[in-house]
N, C-alpha and C positions, 0 to 999 in steps of 0.2 A: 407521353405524346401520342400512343397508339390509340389510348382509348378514346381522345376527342376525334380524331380521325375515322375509327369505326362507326363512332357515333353520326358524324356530320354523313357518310357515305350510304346511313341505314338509311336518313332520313331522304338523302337524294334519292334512293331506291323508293323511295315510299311516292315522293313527288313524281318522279317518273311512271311508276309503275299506275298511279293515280292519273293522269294527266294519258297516258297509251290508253287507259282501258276505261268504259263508257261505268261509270261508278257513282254515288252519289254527292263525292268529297268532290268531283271535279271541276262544277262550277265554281264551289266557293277557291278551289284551289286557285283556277284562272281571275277571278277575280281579285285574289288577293298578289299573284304576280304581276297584273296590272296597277295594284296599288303601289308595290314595289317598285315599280319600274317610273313611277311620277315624281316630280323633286328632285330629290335629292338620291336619288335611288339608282340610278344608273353611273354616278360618279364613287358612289361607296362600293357597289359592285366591282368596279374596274380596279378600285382602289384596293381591294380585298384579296380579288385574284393576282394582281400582281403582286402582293406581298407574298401570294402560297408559290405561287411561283417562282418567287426569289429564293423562298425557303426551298422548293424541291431544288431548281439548281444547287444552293449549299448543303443538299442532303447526297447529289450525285458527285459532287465535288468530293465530299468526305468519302464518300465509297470508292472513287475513283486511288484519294491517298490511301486507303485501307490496302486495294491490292497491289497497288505502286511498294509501299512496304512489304507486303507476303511478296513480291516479286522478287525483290532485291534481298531479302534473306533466303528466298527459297522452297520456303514453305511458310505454312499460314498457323502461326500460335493460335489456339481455344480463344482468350478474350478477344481478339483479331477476329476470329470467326463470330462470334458474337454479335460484333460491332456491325461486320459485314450486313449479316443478317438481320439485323434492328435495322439499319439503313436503308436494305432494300425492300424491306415492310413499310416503313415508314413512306420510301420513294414509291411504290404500289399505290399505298392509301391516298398518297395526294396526287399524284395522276389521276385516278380514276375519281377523286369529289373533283377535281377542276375539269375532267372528260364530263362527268356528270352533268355540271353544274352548265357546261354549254348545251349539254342536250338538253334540258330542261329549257334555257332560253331559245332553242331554236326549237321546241315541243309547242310553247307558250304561242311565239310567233307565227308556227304554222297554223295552228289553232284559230288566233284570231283572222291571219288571211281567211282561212274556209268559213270564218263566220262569217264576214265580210262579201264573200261570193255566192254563199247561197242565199246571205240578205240580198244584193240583185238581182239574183235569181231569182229569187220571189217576186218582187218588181215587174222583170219584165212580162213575169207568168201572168201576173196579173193584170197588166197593161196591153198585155194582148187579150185579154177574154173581156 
């Protein structure tokens, strides 16, 4: 379960980090967010997220019984310790692709506003001369 998480979280770094910094991929990046975002695309988004959302609530839930038991014996068994630590990997990775995945849509967003305002911009630059 780690490794699709890492995976999904490279790839938001890659869009982010593409989409911050004036790059060649960036147009077609914005472009193809725009495509994403027509249709049917904003309802499978929503749809998506709350599923990993669900999943991390039952990933903090499980951690929360991990030390509800280490509590009440006292100390915390190896495999207990394990489980711990797989859970709060797991609860890291998917916080940060769902923190991600909003910054990328409010990246997207702002994007297209500044496109949007310096196309008037230009407008009225030219409307005055």
């Amino acid at each position: 379960m780690i490794q699709p998480f890492l995976a999904l979280v490279s790839v938001e770094v890659f869009f982010t980090l593409t989409l911050l910094f004036r790059t060649p991929l960036r147009k077609p990046m914005v472009m193809l967010l725009d495509r994403m975002k027509r249709g049917q695309g904003p309802v499978v988004a929503k749809t998506v997220a709350a599923t990993l959302f669900m999943i991390l609530v039952s990933i903090l839930y499980n951690i929360m019984k991990v030390q509800k038991r280490s509590a009440e014996s006292g100390h915390i068994n190896p495999p207990d310790q394990i489980l711990l630590l797989n859970h709060i990997l797991e609860a890291c990775l998917l916080g940060f692709t769902l923190f991600l995945a909003m910054m990328i849509d409010r990246l997207h967003y702002y994007m297209k506003e500044l496109r949007t305002l310096r196309k008037k911009q230009e407008e009225t630059n030219k409307s005055k001369d």
